[in-house]
N, C-alpha and C positions, 0 to 999 in steps of 0.2 A: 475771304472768310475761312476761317478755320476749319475743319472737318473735327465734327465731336470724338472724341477720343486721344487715348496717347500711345504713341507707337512704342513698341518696346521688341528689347532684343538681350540677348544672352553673351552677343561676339560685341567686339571692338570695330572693327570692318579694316579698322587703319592698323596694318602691318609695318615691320621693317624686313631688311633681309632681300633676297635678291630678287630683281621684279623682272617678277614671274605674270601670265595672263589673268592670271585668280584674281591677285593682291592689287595688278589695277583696276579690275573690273570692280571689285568691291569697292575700293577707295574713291571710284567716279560713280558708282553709286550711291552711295552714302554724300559728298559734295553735296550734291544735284537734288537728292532728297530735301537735303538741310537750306540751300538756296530754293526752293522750291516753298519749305517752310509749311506743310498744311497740318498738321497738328498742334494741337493744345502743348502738348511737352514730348519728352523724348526721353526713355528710363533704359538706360544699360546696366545689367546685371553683369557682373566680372567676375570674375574666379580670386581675384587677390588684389590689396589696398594699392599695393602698386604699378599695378595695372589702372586703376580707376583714375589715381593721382594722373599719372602722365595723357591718358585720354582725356582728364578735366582742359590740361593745358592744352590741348591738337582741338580740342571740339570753341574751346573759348574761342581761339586764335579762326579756327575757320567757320566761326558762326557768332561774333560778337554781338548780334540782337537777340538771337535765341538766347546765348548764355545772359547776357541782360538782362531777361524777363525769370530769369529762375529755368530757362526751359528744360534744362538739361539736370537728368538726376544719373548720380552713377551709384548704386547700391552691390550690395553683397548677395549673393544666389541664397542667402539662406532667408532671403526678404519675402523668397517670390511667393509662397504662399501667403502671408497677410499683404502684399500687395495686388495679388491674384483677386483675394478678396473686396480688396477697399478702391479699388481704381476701374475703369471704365476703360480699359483697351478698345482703339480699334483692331491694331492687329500684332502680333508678332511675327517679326521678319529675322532669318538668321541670314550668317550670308552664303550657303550651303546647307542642301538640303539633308546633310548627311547625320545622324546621328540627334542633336538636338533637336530636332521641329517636333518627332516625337516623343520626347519626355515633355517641352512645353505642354505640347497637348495632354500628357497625362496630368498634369497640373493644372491645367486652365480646366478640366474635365471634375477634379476635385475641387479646387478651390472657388475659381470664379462663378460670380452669379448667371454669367451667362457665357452663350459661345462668339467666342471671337475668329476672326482669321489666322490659321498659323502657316507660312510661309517661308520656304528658302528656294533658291536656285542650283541648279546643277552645277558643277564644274567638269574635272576630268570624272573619269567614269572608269576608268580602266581597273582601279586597284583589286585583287585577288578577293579581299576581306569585303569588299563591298556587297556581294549577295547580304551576308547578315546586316548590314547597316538598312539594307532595302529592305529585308523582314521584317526590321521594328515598324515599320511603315503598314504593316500588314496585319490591323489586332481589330479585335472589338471594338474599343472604343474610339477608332478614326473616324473623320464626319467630312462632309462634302467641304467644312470651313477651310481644313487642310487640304494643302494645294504645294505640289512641287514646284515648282514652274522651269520648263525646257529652255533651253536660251536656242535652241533649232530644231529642226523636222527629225532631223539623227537622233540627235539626243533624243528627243519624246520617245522614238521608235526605241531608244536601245531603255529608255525607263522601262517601257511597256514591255519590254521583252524581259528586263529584270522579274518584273512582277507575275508575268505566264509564266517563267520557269518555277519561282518557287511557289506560286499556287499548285502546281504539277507536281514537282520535287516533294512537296510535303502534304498531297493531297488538301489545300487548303479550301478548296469548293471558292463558295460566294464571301470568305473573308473582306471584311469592306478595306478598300485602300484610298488616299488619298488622290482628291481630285487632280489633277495635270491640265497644265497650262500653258502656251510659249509665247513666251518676251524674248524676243534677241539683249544681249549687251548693247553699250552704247559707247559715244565717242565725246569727248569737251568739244563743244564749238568751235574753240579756239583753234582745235588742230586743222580746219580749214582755211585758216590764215598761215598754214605752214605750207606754201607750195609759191612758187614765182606765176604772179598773175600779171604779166604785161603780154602787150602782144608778141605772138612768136618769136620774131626775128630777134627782139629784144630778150626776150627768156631763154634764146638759145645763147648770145650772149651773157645773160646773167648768170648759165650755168656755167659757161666755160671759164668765169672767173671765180666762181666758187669751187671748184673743182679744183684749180690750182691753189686756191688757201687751205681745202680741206688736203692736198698732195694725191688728188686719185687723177686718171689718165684723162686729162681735157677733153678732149680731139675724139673720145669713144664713143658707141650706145653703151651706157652703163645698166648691167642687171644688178638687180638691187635683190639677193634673201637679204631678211630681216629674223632675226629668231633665237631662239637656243640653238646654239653651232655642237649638237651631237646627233649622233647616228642610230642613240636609243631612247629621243626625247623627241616626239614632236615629226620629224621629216629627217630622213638619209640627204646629203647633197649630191652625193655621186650620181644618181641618176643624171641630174644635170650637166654634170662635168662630161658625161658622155656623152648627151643628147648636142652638144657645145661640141664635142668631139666628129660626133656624125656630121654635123653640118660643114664643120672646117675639112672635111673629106670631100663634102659634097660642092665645095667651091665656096665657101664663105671665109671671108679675109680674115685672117687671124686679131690682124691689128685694127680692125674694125668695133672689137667688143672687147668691154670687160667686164670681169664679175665680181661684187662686193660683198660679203661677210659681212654682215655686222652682227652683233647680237652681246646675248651672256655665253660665257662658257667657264667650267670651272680653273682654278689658277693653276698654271703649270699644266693644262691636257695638252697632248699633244698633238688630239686629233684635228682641230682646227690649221694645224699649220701642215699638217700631212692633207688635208686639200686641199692647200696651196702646191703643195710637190707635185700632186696628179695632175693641177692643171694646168703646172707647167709643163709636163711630159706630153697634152698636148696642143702644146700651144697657146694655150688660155690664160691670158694673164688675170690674177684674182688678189683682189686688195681685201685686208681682214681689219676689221673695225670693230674690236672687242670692247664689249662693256661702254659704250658709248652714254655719255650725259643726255639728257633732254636738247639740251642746245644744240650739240653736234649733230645727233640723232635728227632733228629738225634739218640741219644743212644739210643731212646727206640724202632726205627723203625729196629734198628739194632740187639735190643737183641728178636724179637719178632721172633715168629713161620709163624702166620696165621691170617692174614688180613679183617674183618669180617666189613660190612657194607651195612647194608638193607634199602636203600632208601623207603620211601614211602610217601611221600609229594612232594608235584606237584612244590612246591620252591626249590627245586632240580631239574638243568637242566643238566649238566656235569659234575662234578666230580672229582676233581684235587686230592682228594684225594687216590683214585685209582691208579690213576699215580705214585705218589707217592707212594705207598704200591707195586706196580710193579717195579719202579727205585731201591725200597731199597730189591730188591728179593723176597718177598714175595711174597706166592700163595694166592689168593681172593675168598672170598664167598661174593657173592653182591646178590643183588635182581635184577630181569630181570624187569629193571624199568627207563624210564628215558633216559638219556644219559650214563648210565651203562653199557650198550649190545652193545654201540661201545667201551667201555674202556676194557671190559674184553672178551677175548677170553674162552667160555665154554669148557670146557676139553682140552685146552690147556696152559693157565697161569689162569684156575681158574673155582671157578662153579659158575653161574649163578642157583638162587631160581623162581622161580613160583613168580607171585603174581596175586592179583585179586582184581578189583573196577569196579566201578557202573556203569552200562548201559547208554550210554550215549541217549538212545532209548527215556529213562524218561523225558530228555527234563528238566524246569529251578524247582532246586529242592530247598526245606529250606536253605539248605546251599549257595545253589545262591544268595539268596532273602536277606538271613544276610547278608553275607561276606561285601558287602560298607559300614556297618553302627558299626562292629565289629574292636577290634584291630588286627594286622595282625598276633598275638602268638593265640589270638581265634579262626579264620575262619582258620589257616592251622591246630592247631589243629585237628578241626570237619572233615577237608579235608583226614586227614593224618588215622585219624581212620576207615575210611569207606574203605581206603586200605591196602588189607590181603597179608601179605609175608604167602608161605604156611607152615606153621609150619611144616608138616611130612617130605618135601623135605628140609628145613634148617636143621632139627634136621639129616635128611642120610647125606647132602652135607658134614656139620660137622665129623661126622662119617667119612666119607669116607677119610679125609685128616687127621683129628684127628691121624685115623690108621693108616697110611702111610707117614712113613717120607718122603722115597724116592721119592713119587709123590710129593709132597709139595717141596723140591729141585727143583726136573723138572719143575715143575710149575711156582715158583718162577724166575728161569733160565731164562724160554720161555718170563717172563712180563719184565724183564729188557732190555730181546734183544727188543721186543715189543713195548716195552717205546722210545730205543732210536733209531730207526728206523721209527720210526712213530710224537711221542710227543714231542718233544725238539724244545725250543723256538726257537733258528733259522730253525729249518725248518718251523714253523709255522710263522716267519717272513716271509721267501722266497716264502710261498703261499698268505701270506698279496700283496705282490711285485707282484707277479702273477698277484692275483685277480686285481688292480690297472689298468696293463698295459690291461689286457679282456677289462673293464669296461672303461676304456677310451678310446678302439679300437670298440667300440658297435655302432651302428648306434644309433643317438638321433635327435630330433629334432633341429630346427633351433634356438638359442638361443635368435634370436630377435624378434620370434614368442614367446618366454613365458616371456618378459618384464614383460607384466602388468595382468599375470595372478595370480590374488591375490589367497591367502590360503585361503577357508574358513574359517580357525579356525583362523585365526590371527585378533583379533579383530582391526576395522576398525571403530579408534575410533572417528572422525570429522562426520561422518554417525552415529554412534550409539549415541553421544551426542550431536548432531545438535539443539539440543531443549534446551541445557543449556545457549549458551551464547543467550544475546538481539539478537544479526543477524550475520552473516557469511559473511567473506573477498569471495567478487564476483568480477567477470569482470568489475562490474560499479562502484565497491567501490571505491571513487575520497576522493585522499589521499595531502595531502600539509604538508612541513614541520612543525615541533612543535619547542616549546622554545627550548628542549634539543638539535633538531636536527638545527636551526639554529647556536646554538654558539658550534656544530660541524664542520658545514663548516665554522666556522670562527678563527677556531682553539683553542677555546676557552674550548671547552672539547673531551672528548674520550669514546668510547662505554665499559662501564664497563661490562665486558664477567666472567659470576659466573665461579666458577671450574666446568668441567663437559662438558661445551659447547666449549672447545677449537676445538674439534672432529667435529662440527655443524654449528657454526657460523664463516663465515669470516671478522674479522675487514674492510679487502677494499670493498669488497660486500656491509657493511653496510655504508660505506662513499657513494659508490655511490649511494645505493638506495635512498639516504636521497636526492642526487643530481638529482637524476632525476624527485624527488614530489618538486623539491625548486617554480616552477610556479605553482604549481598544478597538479594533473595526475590522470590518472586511474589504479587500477591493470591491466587494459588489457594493457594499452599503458607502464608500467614504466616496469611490469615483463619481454618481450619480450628484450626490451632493455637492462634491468641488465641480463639474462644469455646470451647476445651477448657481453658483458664487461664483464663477469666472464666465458669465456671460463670451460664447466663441471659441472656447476649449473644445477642444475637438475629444472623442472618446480616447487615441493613439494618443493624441498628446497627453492628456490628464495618465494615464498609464508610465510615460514619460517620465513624468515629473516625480511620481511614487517610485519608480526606481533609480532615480538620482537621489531622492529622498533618502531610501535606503542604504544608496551609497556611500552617501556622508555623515551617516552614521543618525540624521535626524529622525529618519522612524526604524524598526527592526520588524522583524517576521518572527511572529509567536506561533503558535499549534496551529494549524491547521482547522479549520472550521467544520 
């Protein structure tokens, strides 16, 4: 059975371009949703025709029953007020909580008959400019219906801490903000059928001949990162190269292990193949598996041992990759960082590492002061160095599963039941669903009390540029037809409507406004009577249309009243 309403959104979800944590977590959200199916229809609002065009054909193709029934609308953002008005949302969902959740909400606040849910999720968190995107979040007219939602503990904590600073920063008292929520990300089912499931002897078998078709070292423990292969995105590898370093100091066989690379890295860096240099200096053989397909990417998660990824950049908030390294059985050595320490269980699908950064006591440091004025590979850079994975505890963690087949089994075992008990995209639909029906069961205010409660940040342009035109359409501005608007009423021509304004202007609106200046009028006397003939004119709009009016020459401005 359907859930009354129809979900609607503003983004696409489905990206192109290089896959990044964001673009899949959205694009397996959005799947999952649409197999999942619990709404009446589904309305995406797009920025340009050919954005909509190419989503008709992605949403057909991955949702042939929806598109079937009509379910699917893709409209123009200039819709959203008469759709605002005439439709029954249950919620709007963006796929990031940044920037658009609220202007919906200033919209849904004006237009709609009632309050609905508006919703996005976090992503990274790190970027410079992000305080003010959190600001907008911060106004009069936000209501318990808005909701960010955390994708982990970190996250919630560093939103919450977005929001204490600048109620501080700008003295904002009890400004209401929106409600906060956490859903982790999720993972396809399918990727639990990415791992060799026979018994032991046979899967260590099955590795050693996959290993040799993929060309990595048969005969190793293989450590598997997975990731962006840079130093200012995500996690340094060096740490590792040396923790790898200590222990072959410490009596561990060189040729015992090797280390794999895979990930994105941009074309032509050359820092990916400069740690391969380091680890050959000591000792360390490291195999690089750049930009790897689905396919391979599946062989290699399959022929691998142990699962190694030491976050320490603050653009790191969850983690999908974890999950994945748990789906595909593997045991995890992560850093206790982040949205990490919800992904991995310590001594039970894996070890969690120490780390250490800066006192937050210090208050606004060089690196705060740069970070707006830097590109965003410079200021995480600076970010990422000032925080210590502890080398002593990655080099035992290692050790300790290195040594031990049989734990790393166990371990691996424990992250897959873990994974699909917990992380799989439908059930992280089913708490999207949840959260929806809370949030629109919340006590809110009256929605006709937040009408014309403007956004501060929404600029308020007829006020801010009042000084550019000669004078301002007032109460006493005394309006009479013009040339064009005569040999309109005379059938003589027709209101030439550019592309763009179908959404804005209504042709009989503008017949009669022109009818009602034909003896002469005032805005105060001709506006009240055109939205009593245009039934849903809104006052801004009828105002609208008398200065388009004027524009094209259909009515003119006589004396002053």
């Amino acid at each position: 059975m359907k859930k009354p309403g129809v979900f609607g959104t503003l983004d696409p979800f489905l990206e192109t371009g290089p896959v990044l944590g964001r673009k899949v977590a959205n694009t397996g959200f959005l799947r999952f949703l649409l197999a999942a199916d619990p709404f009446e229809a589904y309305h995406f609002f797009l920025s340009d025709k050919p954005q909509r065009d190419s989503l008709k054909g992605i949403l057909a193709d991955l949702a042939p029953d929806i598109a079937g029934r009509g379910g699917f609308v893709l409209m123009d953002r200039r819709e959203l007020p008469a759709r605002l008005a005439a439709t029954r949302y249950a919620c709007f969902h963006q796929s990031d909580c940044i920037m658009n959740p609220t202007h919906i909400a200033r919209l849904r606040n004006a237009f709609s008959p009632r309050l609905f849910p508006v919703t996005g999720p976090i992503h990274s968190l790190s970027y410079p400019d992000y305080p003010a995107a959190f600001l907008r979040h911060l106004w009069a007219g936000a209501t318990p219906q808005d909701c960010i939602i955390a994708t982990s503990h970190a996250g919630q904590a560093a939103v919450e801490a977005f929001f204490a600073q600048l109620r501080r920063g700008y003295n904002l008292g009890v400004t209401p903000g929106p409600s906060l929520r956490r859903i982790p990300l999720g993972l396809d089912p399918a990727a639990l059928n990415h791992t060799i499931l026979a018994a032991p002897q046979a899967a260590g078998a099955a590795k050693t001949a996959l290993r040799k078709t993929l060309g990595l070292p048969p005969e190793r423990t293989l450590i598997l990162v997975l990731g962006r292969i840079s130093h200012s995105s995500k996690m340094d590898v060096v740490p590792l190269i040396r923790a790898l370093a200590r222990l072959f100091d410490e009596g561990l066989e060189r040729d015992s292990v090797a280390l794999v690379l895979a990930g994105w890295a941009e074309e032509n860096d050359p820092f990916p193949q400069s740690l391969v240099e380091l680890s050959a200096k000591v000792g360390l053989t490291t195999c690089l598996e750049l930009r790897p397909g689905e396919r391979r990417k599946a062989d290699i998660w399959a022929a691998s041992d142990l699962f190694v990824s030491i976050a320490d950049n603050p653009q790191e908030t969850f983690g999908l990759t974890m999950l994945e390294a748990q789906a595909a059985g593997l045991p995890v050595i992560a850093s206790d960082y982040d949205g990490y320490r919800d992904l991995v269980a310590h001594g039970v699908t894996g070890l969690l590492v120490p780390t250490l950064g800066p006192d937050p006591a210090g208050g606004d440091t060089f690196v705060d002061q740069l970070a707006p004025v830097l590109f965003d590979n410079q200021y995480h850079l600076l970010l990422a160095q000032r925080t210590a994975v502890d080398a002593p505890a990655l080099a035992k963690a290692l050790h300790t599963l290195l040594s031990d087949p049989a734990l790393r089994e166990r371990m691996g075992a424990a992250g897959r039941e873990r994974v699909a008990m917990n992380f799989l995209w439908p059930q992280v639909v089913d708490r999207h669903l949840e959260l929806w029906d809370e949030l629109a069961a919340l006590p809110g205010p009256d929605i006709e009390t937040l009408r014309g409660v403007e956004h501060p940040l929404h600029l308020p342009y007829a006020t801010i540029f009042a000084g550019y035109p000669t004078r301002t359409l007032g109460p006493g501005t005394r309006l009479t037809t013009g040339r064009t608007g005569k040999a309109l009423l005379a059938g003589k021509e027709h209101p030439l409507l550019y592309a763009g304004l179908d959404q804005i202007l209504d042709p009989d609106a503008i017949r009669k406004t022109v009818f009602l200046a034909r003896n002469g009028a005032t805005t105060a006397e001709i506006t009240p009577r055109l939205m009593e003939l245009c039934p849903g004119l809104s006052l801004d709009r009828a105002a609208f249309h008398i200065l388009w009016a004027v524009k094209h020459d259909l009515l003119q401005t006589a004396e002053e009243a």
